[in-house]
N, C-alpha and C positions, 0 to 999 in steps of 0.2 A: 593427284591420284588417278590411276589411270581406269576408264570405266571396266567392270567386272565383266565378263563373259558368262554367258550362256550356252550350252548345245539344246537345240530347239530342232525338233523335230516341223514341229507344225503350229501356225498362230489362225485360230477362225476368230474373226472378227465378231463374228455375229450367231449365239447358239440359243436355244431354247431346253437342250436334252442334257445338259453340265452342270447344273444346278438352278433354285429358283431366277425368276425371269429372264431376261433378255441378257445373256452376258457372252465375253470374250474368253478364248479357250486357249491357255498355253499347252502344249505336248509339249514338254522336253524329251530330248534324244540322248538314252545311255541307261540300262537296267542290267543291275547284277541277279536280281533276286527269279526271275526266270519261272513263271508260277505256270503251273500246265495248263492250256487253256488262256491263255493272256488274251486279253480282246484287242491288242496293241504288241503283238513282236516286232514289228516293225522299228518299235521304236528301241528295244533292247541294246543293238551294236551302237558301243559309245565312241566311233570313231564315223558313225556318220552324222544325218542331217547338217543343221548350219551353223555356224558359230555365231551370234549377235550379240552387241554389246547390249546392258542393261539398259541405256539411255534410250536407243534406238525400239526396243521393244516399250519401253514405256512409254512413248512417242506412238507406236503403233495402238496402244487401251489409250491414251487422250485421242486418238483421231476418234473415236469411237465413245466415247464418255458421254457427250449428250444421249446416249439411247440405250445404253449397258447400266445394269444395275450394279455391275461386278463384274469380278475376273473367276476365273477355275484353272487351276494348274493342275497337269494330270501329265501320265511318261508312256512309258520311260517312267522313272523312279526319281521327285525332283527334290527330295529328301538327298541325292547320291550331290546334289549340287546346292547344299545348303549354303554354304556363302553369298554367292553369286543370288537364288533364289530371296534370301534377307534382303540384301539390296536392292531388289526388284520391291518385294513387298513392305519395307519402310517407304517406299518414294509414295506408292500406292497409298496405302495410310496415312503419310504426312501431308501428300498434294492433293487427295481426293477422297471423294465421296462414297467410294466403290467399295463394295464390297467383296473376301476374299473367300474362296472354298479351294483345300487341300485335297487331294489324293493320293493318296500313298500305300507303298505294298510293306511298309513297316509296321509292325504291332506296337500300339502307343507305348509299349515297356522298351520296342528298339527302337521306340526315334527316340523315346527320352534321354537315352546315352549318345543322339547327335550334340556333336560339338553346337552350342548356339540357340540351342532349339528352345531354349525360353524365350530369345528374342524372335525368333521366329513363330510359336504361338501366340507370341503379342499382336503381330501381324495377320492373324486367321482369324475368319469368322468359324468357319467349319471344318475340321479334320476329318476324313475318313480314312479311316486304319487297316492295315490287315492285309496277309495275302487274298488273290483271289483263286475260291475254289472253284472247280468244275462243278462236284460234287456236290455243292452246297448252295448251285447256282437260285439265283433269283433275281427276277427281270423288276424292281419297282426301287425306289427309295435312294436311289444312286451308289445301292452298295454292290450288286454285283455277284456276290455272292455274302449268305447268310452270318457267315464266323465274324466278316466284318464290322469293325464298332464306329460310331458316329461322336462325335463328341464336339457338341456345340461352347466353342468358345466365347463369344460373345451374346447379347441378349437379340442379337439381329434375326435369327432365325431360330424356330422349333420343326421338329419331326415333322409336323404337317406340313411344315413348307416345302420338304422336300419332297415327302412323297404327292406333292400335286406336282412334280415333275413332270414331262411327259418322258416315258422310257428311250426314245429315241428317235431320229429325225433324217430327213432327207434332204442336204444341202444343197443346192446348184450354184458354183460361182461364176461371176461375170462371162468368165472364159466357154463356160457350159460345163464344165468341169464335175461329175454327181457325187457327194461323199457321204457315208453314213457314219452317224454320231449317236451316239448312245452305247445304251446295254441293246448287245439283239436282242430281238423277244426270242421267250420259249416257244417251242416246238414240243407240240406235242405227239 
């Protein structure tokens, strides 16, 4: 069988601001759903970033496994690549310890109608749901804004673990390279 394909925007190895502790950050590249105010357009057009296979991305969380509590998938929209996303996050929960947190711009009634997606909730410790609003903005708990729902799947995590998140971070990579990760904070 030949390995599944991804569009991957961007993989940080190493975050603090994507959910509890130390974990590894997928972007995927490709969102239909287009919410005003996205903290990520960038990753919207599904004809860019990279194409990787599943193997090689998983390859990429074991280099990083002794120090990551977990992984965080975020888009781009990785609900739009639920195939490919299952096979990534079966390998995850069959070969390892990690743990997995969802982001998504579907309301838990439209992912329910994704093909698979029970098998893919097997796979999540945490879902969050929901467009993001401008309007509704709020900088704490990983949601982003307020309509958004949290829905812990597994006994791994409660509320409080996420909001002892920090809202957002300052990354520098080898190269010197600066990137911010997070919610920005408010402005008042």
């Amino acid at each position: 069988m030949p390995d599944p394909i991804l569009r991957l925007h961007h993989f940080e190895p190493l975050s603090r601001s994507n959910g509890p502790g130390l974990r590894s950050v997928i972007w995927v590249q490709g969102c239909t759903l287009n919410c005003p105010g996205c903290f990520n357009p960038r990753t919207h057009a599904s004809q860019s970033g990279q194409v990787v296979g599943i193997s090689d991305l998983f390859e990429r969380i074991l280099a990083g496994a002794g120090q990551i509590e977990g992984i965080t998938i975020s888009g781009g929209e990785p609900l739009q690549q639920a195939p490919a996303l299952l096979e990534l996050l079966k390998r995850v929960k069959s070969e390892t310890g990690l743990s997995t947190l969802v982001f998504t711009g579907f309301t838990w009634e439209e992912a329910a109608r994704i093909p698979q997606i029970e098998e893919l909730l097997d796979c999540i410790d945490v879902l969050l749901a929901g467009r993001y609003r401008s309007d509704l903005r709020i900088a704490s708990g990983l949601r982003g804004s307020s309509n958004k729902t949290v829905h812990f799947l597994s006994a791994r995590y409660n509320q409080s673990d996420l909001d002892q998140v920090p809202p957002a971070e300052v990354i520098i990579d080898p190269t010197g390279e600066i990137r911010f990760s997070g919610i920005e904070p408010l402005r008042e």
